[in-house]
C-alpha positions, 0 to 999 in steps of 0.5 A, spaced: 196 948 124 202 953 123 201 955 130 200 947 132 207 946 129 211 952 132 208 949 138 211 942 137 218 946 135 218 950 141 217 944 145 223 939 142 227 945 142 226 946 150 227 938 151 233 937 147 236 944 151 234 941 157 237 934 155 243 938 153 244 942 160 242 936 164 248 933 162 253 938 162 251 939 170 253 932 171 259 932 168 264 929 165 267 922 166 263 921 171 265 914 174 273 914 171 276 916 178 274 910 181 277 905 177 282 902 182 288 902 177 289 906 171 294 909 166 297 915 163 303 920 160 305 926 162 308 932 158 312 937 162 317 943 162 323 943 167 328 948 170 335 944 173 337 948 180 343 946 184 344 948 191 352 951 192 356 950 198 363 954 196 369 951 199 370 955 204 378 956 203 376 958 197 378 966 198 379 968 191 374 965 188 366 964 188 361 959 184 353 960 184 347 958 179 346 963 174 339 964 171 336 958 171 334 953 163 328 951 161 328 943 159 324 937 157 320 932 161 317 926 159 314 920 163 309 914 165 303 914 170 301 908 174 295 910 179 293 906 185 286 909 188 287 907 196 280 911 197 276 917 194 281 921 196 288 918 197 291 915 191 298 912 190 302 914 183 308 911 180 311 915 174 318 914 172 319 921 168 326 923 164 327 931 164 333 934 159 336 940 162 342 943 164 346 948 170 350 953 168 355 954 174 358 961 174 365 963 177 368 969 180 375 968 179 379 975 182 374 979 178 373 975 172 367 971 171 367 964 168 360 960 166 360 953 166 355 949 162 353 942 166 348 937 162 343 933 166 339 927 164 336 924 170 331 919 170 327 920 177 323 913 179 318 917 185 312 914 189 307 920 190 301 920 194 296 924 192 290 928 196 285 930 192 279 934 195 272 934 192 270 935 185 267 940 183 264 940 176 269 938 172 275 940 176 278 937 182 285 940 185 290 936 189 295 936 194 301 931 191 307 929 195 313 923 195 319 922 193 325 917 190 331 915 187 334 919 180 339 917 176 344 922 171 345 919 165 349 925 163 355 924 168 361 925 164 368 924 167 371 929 163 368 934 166 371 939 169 365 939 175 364 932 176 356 929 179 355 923 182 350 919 177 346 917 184 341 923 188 335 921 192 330 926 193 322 928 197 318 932 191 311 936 193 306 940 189 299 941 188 295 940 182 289 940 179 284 934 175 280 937 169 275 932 166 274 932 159 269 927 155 274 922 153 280 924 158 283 927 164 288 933 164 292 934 169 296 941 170 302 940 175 306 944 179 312 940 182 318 942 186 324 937 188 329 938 193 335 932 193 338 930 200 345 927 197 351 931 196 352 930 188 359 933 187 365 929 186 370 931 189 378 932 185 380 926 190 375 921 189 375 922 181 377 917 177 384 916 173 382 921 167 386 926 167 383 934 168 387 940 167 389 945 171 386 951 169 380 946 169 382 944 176 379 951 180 372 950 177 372 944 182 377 947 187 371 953 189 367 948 191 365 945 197 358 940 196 353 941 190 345 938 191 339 938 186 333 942 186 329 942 180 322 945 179 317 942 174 311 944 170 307 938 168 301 936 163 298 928 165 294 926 160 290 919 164 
């Protein structure tokens, strides 16, 4: 009787195991990609860069990025499935960072702190490659409108509120029993040149010493890195 029963233990033990590995083989969330639209938020980090073109009658002077400042990032996802491997996406997102702007001034180095807050409104299309297990890599690439909800007329560097921008990156889909988690690496380059110059600045008066920090330069563009974790 004792050996019947250790045999029956055997043997519910292999069924349950067998039950148990078969269904990690298949996966998780099997079926959630093909669900025509769905939803989620994304978490990130983000460094703010500027591209510098000095003036060029600027002989006494120079301005450049110095080391680049890790900020926030915060968005929503809108995912549009176009086929099994290409999706439209949809995510305004919010970033909080700032650029420093350091200046050489006949041998005397100046920084220059400059906040930015800007809302980004992108469309990506998303290439995805076959999944393999509970991952699936991606390609993502696009690009929209941003809006610097930081711009400060009383500035001695004044940024035009308005910038458009292309973005890509690569990515990858990491499937959970409850969730997909999305590790994203993005890099965005802006087409407008976003530096106001002192003759098309308003009427708010600006020193003179505070005059050089825009004399030195010649035109700005924005370049931002982004690290972000969705959550779909």
């Amino acid at each position: 009787m004792k050996v019947q029963k250790i045999n029956k233990y055997i043997l519910t033990s292999f069924f349950i195991l067998g039950i148990f590995t078969s269904s990690l083989a298949q996966g998780n969330l099997l079926y959630v990609d093909e669900k025509p639209i769905h939803f989620g938020f994304l978490l990130g980090i983000n460094t703010i860069d500027f591209g510098v073109t000095p003036k060029r009658d600027s002989i006494n002077s120079d301005a450049r990025v110095s080391t680049l400042k890790p900020g926030f990032s915060v968005g929503i996802i809108s995912d549009l499935r176009l086929n099994r491997y290409l999706n439209l996406r949809f995510t305004p997102t919010i970033h909080f960072g700032q650029r420093e702007l350091v200046y050489n001034f006949d041998g005397s180095k100046k920084p220059l702190i400059i906040q930015s807050i800007p809302v980004c409104l992108p469309f990506y299309l998303k290439y995805s490659s076959e999944r393999k297990g509970n991952a699936r890599p991606y390609l993502i690439w696009g690009g929209g409108v941003s809006i610097d909800l930081a711009t400060d007329k009383t500035k001695p560097v004044l940024l035009n509120y308005f910038d458009y921008f292309t973005e890509f990156g690569v990515g990858c889909d990491i499937y959970f029993s409850f969730f997909k988690l999305c590790t994203e690496l993005k890099y965005s380059v802006g087409f407008n040149d976003i530096f106001v110059p002192l003759s098309q600045r308003p009427l708010e008066p600006i020193t003179l010493e505070n005059q050089k920090f825009s004399n030195a330069l010649s035109k700005l563009t924005s370049r931002m890195l982004t690290l972000a974790f969705n959550f779909e």
